[in-house]
PLY file of the C-alpha trace (Angstrom):
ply
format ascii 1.0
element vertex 461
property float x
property float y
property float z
element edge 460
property int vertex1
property int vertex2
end_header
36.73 -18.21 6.99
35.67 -21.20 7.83
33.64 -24.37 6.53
30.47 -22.81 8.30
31.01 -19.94 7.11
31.07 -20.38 3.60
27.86 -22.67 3.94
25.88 -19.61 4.81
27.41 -17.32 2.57
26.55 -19.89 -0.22
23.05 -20.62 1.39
22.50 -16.88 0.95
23.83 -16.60 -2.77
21.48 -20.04 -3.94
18.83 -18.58 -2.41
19.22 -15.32 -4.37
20.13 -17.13 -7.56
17.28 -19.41 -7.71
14.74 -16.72 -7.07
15.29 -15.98 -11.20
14.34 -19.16 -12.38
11.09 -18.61 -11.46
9.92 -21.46 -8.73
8.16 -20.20 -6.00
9.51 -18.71 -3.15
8.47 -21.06 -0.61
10.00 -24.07 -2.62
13.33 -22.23 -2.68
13.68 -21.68 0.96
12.32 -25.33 2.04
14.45 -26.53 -0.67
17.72 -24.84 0.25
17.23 -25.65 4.05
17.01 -29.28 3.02
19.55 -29.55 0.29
22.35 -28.00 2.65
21.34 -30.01 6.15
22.24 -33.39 3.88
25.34 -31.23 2.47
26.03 -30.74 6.19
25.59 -34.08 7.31
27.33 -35.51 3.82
30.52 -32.82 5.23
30.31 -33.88 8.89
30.43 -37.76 8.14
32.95 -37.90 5.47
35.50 -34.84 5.90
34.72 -33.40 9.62
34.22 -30.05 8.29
30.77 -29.11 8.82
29.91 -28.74 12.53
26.16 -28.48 14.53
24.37 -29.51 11.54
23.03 -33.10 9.85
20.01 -33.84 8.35
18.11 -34.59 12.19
17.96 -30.86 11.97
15.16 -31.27 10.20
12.93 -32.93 12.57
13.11 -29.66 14.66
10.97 -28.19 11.70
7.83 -29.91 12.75
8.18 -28.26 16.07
8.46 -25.08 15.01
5.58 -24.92 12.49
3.52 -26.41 15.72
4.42 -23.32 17.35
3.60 -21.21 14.36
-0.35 -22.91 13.88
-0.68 -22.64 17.69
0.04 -18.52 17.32
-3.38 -17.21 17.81
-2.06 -13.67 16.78
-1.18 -15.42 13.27
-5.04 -15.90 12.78
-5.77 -11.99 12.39
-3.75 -13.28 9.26
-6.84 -14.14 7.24
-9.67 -12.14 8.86
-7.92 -8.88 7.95
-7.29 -10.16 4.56
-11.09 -11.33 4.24
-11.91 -7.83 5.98
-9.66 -6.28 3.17
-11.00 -8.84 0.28
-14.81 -7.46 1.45
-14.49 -4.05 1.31
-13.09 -4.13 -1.98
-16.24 -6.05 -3.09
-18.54 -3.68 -0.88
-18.61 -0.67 -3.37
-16.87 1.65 -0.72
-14.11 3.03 -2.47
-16.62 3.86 -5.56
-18.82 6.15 -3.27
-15.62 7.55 -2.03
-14.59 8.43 -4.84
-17.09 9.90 -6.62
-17.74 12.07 -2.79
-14.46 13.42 -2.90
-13.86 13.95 -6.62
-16.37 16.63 -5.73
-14.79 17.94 -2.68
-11.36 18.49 -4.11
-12.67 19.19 -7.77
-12.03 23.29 -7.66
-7.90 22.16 -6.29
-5.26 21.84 -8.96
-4.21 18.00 -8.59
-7.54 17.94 -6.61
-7.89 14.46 -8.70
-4.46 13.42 -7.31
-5.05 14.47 -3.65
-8.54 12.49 -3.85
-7.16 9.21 -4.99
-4.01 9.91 -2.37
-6.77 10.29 0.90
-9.06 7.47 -0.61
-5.46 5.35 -0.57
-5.15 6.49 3.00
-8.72 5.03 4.20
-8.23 2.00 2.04
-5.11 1.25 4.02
-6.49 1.31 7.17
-9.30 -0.87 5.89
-7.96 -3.11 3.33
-4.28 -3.42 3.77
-4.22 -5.44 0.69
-1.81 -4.12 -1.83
-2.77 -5.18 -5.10
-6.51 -4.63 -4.45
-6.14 -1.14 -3.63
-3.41 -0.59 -6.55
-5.83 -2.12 -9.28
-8.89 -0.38 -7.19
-7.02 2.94 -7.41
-6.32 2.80 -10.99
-9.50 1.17 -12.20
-11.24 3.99 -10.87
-9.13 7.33 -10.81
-6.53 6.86 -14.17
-9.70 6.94 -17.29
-10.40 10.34 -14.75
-7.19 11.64 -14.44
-6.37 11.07 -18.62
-9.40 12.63 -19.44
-8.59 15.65 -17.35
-4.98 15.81 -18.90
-3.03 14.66 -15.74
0.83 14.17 -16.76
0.95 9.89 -16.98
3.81 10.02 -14.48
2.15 11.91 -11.89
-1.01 10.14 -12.53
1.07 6.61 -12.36
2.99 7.48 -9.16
0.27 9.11 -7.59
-1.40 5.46 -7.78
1.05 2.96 -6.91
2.37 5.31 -4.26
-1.23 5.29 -2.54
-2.11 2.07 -3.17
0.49 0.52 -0.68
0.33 2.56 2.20
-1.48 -0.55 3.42
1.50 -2.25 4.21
2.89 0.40 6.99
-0.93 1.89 8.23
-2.26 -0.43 10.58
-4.04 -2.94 10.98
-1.12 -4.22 8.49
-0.39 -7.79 8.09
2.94 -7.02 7.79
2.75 -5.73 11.12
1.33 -9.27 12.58
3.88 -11.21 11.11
6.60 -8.33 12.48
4.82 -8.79 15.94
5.10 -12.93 15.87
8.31 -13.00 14.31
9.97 -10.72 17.26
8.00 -11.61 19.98
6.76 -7.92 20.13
2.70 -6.67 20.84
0.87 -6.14 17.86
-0.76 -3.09 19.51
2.30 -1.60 19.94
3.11 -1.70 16.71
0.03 -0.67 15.42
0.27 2.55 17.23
3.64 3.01 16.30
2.69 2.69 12.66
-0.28 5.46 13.32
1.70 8.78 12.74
4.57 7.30 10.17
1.58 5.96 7.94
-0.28 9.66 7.86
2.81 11.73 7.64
3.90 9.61 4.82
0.23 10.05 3.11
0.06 13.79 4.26
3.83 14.13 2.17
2.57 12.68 -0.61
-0.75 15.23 -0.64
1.89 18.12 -0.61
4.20 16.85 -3.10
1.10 17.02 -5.51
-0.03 20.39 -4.28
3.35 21.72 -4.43
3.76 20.04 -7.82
0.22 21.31 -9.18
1.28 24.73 -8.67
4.96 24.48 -10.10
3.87 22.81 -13.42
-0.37 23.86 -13.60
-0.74 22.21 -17.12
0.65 18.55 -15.43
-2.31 19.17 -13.16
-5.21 20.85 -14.22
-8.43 22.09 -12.93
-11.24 20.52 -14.60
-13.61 22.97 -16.64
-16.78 22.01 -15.05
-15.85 21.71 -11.56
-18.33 22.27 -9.06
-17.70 25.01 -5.87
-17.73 23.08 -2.84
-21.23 23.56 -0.55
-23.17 21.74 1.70
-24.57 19.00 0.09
-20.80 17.63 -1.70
-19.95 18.36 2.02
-22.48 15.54 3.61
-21.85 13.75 0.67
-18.35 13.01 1.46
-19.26 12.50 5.20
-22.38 9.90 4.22
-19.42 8.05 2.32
-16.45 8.14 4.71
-18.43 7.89 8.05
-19.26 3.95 7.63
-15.28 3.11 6.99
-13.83 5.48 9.48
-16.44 3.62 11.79
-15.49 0.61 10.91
-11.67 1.44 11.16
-12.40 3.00 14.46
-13.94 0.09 16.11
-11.41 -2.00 14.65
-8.04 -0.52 15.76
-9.81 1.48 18.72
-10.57 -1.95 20.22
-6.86 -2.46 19.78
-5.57 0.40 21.47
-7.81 1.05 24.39
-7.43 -3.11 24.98
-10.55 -3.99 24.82
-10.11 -6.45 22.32
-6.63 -8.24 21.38
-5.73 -7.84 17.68
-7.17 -11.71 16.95
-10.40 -10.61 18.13
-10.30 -6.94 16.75
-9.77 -8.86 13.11
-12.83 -10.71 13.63
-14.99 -7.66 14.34
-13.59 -6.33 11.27
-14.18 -9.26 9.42
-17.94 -9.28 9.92
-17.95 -5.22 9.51
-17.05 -5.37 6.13
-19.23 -8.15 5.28
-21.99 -5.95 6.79
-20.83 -3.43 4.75
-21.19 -4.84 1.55
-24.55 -5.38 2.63
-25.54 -2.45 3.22
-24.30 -1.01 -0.16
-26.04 -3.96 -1.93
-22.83 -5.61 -3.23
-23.54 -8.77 -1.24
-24.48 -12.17 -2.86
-22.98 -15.66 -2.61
-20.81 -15.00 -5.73
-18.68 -12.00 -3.54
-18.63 -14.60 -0.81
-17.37 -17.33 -2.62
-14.84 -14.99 -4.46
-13.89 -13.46 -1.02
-12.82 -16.64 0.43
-11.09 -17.49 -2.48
-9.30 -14.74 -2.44
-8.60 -15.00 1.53
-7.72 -18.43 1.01
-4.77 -18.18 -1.80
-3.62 -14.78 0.22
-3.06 -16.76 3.58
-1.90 -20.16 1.56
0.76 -18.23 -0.42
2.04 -16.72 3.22
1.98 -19.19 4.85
4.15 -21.34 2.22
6.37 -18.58 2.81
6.30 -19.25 6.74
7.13 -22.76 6.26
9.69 -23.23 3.75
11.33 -20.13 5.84
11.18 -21.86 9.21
13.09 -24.50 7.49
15.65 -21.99 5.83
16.37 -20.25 9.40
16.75 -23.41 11.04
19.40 -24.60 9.15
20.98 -21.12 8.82
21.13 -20.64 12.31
22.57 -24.30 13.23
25.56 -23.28 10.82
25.89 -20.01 13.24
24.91 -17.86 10.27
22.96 -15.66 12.93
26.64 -15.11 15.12
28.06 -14.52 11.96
25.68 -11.56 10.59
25.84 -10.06 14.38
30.11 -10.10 14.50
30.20 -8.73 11.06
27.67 -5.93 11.59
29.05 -5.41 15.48
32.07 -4.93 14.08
31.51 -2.38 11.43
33.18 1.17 12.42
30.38 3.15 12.11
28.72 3.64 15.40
25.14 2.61 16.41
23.49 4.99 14.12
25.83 4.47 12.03
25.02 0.49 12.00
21.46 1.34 11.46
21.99 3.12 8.34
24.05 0.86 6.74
20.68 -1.75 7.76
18.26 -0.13 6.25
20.35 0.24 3.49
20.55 -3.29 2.94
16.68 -3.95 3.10
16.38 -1.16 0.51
18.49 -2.95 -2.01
17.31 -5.99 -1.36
13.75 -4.65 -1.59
14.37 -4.39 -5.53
14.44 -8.04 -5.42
12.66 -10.02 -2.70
9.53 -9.50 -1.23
8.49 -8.10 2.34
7.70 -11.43 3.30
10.78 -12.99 2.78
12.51 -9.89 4.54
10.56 -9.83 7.11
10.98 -13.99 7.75
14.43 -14.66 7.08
16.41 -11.47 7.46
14.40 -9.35 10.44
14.65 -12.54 13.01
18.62 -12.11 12.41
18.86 -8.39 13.14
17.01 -8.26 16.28
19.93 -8.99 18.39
22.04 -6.81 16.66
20.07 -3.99 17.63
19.07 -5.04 20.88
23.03 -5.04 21.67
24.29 -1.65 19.96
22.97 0.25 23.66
20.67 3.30 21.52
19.60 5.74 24.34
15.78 5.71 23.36
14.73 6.63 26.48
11.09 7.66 28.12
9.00 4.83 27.19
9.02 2.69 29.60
5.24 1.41 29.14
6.67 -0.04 26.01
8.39 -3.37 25.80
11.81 -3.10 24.10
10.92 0.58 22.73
14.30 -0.19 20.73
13.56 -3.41 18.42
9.51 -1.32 18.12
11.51 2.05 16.74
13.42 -0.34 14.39
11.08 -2.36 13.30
9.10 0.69 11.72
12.45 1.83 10.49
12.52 -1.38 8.67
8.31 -1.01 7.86
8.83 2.36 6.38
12.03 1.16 4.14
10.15 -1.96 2.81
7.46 0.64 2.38
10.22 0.90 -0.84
10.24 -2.30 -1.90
6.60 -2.29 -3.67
7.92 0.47 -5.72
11.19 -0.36 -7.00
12.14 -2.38 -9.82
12.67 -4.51 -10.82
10.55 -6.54 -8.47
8.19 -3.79 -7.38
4.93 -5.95 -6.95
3.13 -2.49 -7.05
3.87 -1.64 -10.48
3.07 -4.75 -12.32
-0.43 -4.23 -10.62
-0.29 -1.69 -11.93
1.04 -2.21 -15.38
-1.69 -4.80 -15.68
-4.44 -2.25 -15.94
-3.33 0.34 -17.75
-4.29 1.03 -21.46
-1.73 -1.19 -23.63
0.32 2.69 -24.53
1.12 3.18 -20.96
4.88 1.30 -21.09
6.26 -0.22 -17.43
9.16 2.89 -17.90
6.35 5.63 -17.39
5.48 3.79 -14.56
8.94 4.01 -13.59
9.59 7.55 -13.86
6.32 8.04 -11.71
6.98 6.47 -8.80
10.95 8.23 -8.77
9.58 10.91 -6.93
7.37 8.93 -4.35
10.21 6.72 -3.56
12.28 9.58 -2.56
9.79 10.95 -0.49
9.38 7.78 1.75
13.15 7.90 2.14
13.01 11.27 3.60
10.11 9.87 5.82
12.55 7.42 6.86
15.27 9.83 8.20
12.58 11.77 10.06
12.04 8.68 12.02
15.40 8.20 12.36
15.97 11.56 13.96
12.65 11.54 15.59
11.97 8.64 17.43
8.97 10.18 19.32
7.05 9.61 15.89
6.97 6.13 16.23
7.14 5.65 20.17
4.67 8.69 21.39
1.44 6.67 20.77
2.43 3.44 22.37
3.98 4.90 25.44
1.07 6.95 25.90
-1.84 4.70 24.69
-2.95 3.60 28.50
-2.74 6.59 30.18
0 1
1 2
2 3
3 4
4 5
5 6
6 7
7 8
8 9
9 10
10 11
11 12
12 13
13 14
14 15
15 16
16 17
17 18
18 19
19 20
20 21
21 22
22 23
23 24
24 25
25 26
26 27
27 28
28 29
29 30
30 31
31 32
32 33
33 34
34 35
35 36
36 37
37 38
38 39
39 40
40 41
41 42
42 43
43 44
44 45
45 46
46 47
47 48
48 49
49 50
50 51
51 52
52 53
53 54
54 55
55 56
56 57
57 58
58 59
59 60
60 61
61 62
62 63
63 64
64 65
65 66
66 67
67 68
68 69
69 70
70 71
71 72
72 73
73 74
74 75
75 76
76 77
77 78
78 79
79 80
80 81
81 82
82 83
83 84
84 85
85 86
86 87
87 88
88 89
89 90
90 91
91 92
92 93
93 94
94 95
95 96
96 97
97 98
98 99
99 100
100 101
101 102
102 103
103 104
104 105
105 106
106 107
107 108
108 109
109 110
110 111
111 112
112 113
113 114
114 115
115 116
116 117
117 118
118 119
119 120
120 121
121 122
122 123
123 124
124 125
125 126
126 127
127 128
128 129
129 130
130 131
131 132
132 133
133 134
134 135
135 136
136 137
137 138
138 139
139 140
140 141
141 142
142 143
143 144
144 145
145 146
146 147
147 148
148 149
149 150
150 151
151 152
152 153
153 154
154 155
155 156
156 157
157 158
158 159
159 160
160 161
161 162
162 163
163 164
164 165
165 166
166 167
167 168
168 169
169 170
170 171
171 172
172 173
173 174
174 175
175 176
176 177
177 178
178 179
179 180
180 181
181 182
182 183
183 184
184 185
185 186
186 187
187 188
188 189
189 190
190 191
191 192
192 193
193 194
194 195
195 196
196 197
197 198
198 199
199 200
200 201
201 202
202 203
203 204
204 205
205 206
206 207
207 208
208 209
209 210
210 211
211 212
212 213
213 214
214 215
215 216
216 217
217 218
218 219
219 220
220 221
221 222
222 223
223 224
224 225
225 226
226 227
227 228
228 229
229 230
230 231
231 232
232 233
233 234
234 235
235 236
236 237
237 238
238 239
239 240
240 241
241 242
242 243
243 244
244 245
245 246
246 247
247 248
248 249
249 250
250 251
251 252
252 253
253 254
254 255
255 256
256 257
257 258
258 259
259 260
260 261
261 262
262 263
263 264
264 265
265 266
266 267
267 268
268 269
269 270
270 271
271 272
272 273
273 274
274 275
275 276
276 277
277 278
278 279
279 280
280 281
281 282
282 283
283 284
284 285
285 286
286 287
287 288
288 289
289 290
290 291
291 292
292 293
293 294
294 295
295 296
296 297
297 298
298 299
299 300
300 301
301 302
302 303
303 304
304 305
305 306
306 307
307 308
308 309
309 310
310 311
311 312
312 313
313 314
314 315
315 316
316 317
317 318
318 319
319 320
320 321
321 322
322 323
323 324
324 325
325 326
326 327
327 328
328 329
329 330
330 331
331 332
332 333
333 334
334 335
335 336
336 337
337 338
338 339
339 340
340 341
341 342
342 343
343 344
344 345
345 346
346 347
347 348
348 349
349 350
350 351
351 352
352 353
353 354
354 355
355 356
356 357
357 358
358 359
359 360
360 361
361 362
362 363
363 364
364 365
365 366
366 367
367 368
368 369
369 370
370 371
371 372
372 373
373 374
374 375
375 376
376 377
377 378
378 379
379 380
380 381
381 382
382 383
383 384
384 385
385 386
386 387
387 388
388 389
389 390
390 391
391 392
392 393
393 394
394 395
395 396
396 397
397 398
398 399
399 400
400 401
401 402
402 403
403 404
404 405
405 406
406 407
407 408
408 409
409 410
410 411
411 412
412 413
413 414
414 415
415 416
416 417
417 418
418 419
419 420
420 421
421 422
422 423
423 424
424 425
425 426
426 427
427 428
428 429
429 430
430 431
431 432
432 433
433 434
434 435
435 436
436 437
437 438
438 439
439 440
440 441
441 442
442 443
443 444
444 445
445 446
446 447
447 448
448 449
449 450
450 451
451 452
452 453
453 454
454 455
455 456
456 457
457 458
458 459
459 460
């Protein structure tokens, strides 16, 4: 092993140590990229060790975070979080609800299924994790107690729902996958489309299933109501404006009418217009919107730069030939490789966040996947249908990472709202289940590539 070597090993291991000490992210990854380009040129003056790296190296930086703020993809960054900001202001997901409360009402876990489809519209309105989490429970868990719901179905149920938003499109995860790989954003919108509902639709028959094997975790409330025709409009007067808005939205998208940067703005002002129309619309919201939108996209985009700088100086030590020899070279086959991937974001999904996956460690697997030769054939409207299967391989695994402690951003939303009885370990035991469930939604698209790849390849005809 050489000098090289060991510098990116070591760059790795700081930047995992330091994340416990509690400085922000983005400070640790600027910080390490700078500390070890002067250890490299301190090396490369004195002892000749260190080679391709000195403290110039830096300098490149500025060029590449001009690249970044001339991305116009990267600016459907803050109008889908201000679209997802909005309609948690606009009084939407109270009228949902309260709609579908009703609907479900007469199904044991009927509470559970309603706060599991309600999770499913908020992610493909909102995408923002801890709004829908806290939305979720705020609303559904004083319900679900007074029912008698068992806490850790009632727990799971909520944090599993609540961050569907980061696979359903339009996902900001997504966007930053998309600009980080050089890869269409509609593309992988579409290929997120079926993952993100079978996931949702597994979760709705895990409580079914789990209402009917233990009744008294799940019970029927004594004065529900039988379904008729006016709970029936009900729930379609509440839904119709969201699914409208989603439509226009991500329809725009996929029939290419509109490019995702434009798409966001559309549903930027739709939400707004929501609001509104439900009366939740003052300058107050708006100021606490934009507030909101503006410490969402600041804290990401601290990410983007102190990452930029991190990668830099990882890849002018070679780290990025090093991670593709050593995973190349493992005797496992293609598939093989890929599992042993995926396990490595899961694991490291109980410690860092999506964003730092997604920025530091995605950019180095591409080529390793683009050179293993997988047979995914039949797409050819598609660019690279390989690195788009992947990448919602490596969606639906950090789909994981909200969940599991001890970093699991999802719970401590969570945690935060719930009556001071209701301990982080019930949480824990809740979201077990749920966690296993989106790893057997991860082998299906393992097995199943069509899941992902269907949508895109067929999109335009």
């Amino acid at each position: 092993m050489d000098a090289n070597e060991i510098m990116v090993i070591a760059m790795f291991l700081s930047f995992i140590a330091l994340l416990f000490t509690g400085i922000p992210v983005a400070w640790v990854l600027g910080g390490i990229g700078i500390i070890f380009a002067f250890i490299g040129q301190f090396s490369d003056t004195y002892f000749d060790t260190i080679t391709g790296l000195d403290y110039t190296t830096l300098g490149l930086v500025v060029n590449r975070l001009w690249k970044i703020m001339d991305n116009w993809i990267l600016v459907a960054l803050p109008m889908f979080i201000f679209m997802g900001i909005m309609l948690d202001k606009s009084g939407v997901a109270e009228k949902l609800m309260h709609s579908m409360q009703e609907l479900f009402g007469r199904v044991r876990g009927g509470l559970a299924v309603t706060v599991t489809a309600i999770g499913i519209i908020l992610a493909a309105s909102t995408g923002i994790i801890g709004a829908s989490v806290v939305l979720l429970a705020v609303m559904s868990l004083p319900s679900m107690t007074k029912q008698g719901y068992a806490m850790p179905l009632a727990l799971g149920t909520i944090a599993s729902a609540g961050t569907l938003g980061i696979l359903i499109p339009p996902s900001i995860m997504l966007v930053i996958m998309a600009d980080q790989l050089g890869l269409s954003v509609g593309d992988l919108f579409m290929g997120a489309v079926f993952p993100g509902l079978m996931l949702g639709a597994m979760y709705i028959v895990y409580i079914l299933i789990y209402g009917l094997v233990k009744p008294e975790a799940a019970p029927v409330p004594v004065d529900a109501k039988p379904v008729d025709l006016t709970i029936v409009l009900n729930v379609l007067k509440a839904v119709l404006p969201t699914v409208l808005l989603i439509f226009v939205v991500l329809g725009s998208i996929f029939g290419g009418f509109a490019t995702p940067t434009e798409a966001s703005g559309v549903g930027a002002l739709g939400a707004t217009l929501l609001a509104i129309y439900n009366r939740k619309f003052n300058f107050t919201v708006l100021k606490e919107v934009m507030g909101g939108t503006l410490n969402t996209t600041a804290y990401i985009f601290a990410i983007f730069i102190g990452a930029t700088c991190f990668a830099l100086v990882l890849r002018e030590l070679g780290g990025d030939e090093l991670i593709e020899s050593f995973l190349t070279g493992l005797p496992f086959g293609p598939y093989g490789i890929i599992f042993f991937i995926l396990g490595v974001i899961f694991l490291l999904g109980f410690f860092l966040d999506w964003i730092e996956i997604t920025l530091i460690i995605l950019p180095l697997l591409a080529p390793v996947i683009s050179a293993l030769g997988l047979e995914i054939n039949g797409y050819g409207v598609v660019d690279n249908p390989q690195l788009v299967w992947f990448v919602m391989l490596v969606a639906m695994t950090l789909q994981t990472s909200f969940l599991t402690p001890p970093v699991g951003f999802a719970l401590f939303y969570l945690k935060g709202v719930c009556p001071p009885n209701v301990k982080l370990t019930d949480i824990y035991k809740g979201v077990i289940p749920f966690i296993a469930l989106q790893l057997v939604a991860l082998l299906i698209l393992v097995f199943w590539p069509q899941l992902v790849l269907w949508l895109p390849a067929n999109a335009y005809g």
